[in-house]
N, C-alpha and C positions, 0 to 999 in steps of 0.2 A: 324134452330136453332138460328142464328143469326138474321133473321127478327122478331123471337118472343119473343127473347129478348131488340132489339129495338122497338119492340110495346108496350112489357110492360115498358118499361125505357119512353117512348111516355106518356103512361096514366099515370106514376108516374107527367110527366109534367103535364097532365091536371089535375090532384089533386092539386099543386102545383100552376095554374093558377088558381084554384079557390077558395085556401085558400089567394093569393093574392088579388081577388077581392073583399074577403068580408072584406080584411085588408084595402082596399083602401077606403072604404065605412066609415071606422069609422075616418079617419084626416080630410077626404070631409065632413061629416055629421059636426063636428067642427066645421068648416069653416062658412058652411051653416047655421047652427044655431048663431055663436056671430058673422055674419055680418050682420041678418038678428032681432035678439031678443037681448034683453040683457043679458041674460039667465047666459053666460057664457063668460069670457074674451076672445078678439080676441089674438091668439095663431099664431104666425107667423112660426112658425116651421113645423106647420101641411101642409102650402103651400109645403113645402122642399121635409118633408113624402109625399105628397102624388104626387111629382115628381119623387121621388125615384122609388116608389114602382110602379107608372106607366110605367115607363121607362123598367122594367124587366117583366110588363106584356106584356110590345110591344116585345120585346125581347124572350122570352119564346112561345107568341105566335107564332111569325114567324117558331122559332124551327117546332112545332105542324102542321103548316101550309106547311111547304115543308115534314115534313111525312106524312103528309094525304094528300097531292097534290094539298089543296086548295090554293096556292101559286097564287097570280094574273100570270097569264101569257096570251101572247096575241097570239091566233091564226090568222097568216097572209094569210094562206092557207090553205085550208079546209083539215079534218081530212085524211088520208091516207088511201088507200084501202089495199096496198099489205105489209105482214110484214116488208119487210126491210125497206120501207119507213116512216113504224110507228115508227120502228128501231129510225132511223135517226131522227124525230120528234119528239117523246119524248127524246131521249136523248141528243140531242141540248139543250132542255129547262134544263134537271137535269144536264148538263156538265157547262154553265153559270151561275145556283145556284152554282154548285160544286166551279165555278172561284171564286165568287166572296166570297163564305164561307172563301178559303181559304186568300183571301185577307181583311178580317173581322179578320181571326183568326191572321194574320201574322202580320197586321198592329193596329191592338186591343191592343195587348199586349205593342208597345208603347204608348195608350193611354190611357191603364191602369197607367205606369209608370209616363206619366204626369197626371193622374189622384193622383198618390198617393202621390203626392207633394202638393193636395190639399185639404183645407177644407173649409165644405160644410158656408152660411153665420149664420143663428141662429143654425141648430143643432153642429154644428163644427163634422162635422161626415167625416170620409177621403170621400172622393170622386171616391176613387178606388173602392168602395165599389157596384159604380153604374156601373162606366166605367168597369168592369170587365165581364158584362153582353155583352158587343160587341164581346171580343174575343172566350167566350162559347158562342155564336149563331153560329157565324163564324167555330168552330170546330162541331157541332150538324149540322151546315148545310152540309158538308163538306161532315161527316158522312152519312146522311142521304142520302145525294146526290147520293155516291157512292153507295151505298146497293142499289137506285133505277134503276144506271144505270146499275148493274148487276142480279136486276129482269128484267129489257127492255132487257137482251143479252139470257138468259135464256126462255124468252118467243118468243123470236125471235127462237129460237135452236128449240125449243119444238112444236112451228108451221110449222116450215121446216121438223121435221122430221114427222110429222101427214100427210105431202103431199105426201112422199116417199111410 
């Protein structure tokens, strides 16, 4: 119940990463065309947007990326044959996502705080607006993390008893 409701809360992100990307296309396409034609005045705020809106697609995707486990992670030792050691191997990896979420989330929130002391240079837009993106990845990871290391304990359970 709760993995299928963070799967769908998952694809609400990937909707969400794609209605970003096709936002991000139109301050770049600006850009592209009045530094390249005269077409249209060069618009310096469209730089800012489309840092913005970057910035929360790096952010969202990462989200997306530790739910679907395509998370860069480096294997030093080759796969594990016997459950508990797969145990141990995947949830090493989802326990130092977990860490480092919650230290995303914990220490986010004061840079949101110094974030909302600031505005942005041509849009004058707060700044919290971006930095608020760090502390929700950090709790999405967190989240995410945890739910993975309790499908790793649950499949661990469930091959143990298939041996019995």
């Amino acid at each position: 119940m709760i993995g299928t409701f963070l799967d769908k809360f998952c694809d609400g992100l990937r909707v969400l990463l794609g209605v970003l990307m096709g936002a991000l296309a139109i301050p770049v396409a600006m850009q592209v065309i009045s530094r390249y034609t005269g077409i249209i005045p060069s618009y310096l705020w469209t730089e800012e947007l489309s840092t913005f809106i970057f910035v929360w697609i790096v952010m969202i995707g990462s989200m997306v990326a530790v739910w679907d486990g395509t998370h860069f992670d480096v294997r030093v030792i080759p796969d594990a044959m016997s459950p508990l050691l797969r145990l141990l191997q995947n949830a090493f990896v989802h326990i130092a996502i977990l860490f480092f979420g919650v230290l995303f989330a914990y220490y986010g929130l004061e840079y949101v705080e110094f974030g909302n002391n600031q505005r942005s240079v041509m849009m004058r837009a707060n700044l919290a607006i971006t930095y608020v993106s760090v502390p929700i990845a950090g709790v999405m990871w967190t989240v995410f993390s945890a739910y993975r290391i309790w499908e790793e304990f649950r499949a661990y359970r469930q091959a143990g008893s298939k041996r019995i």
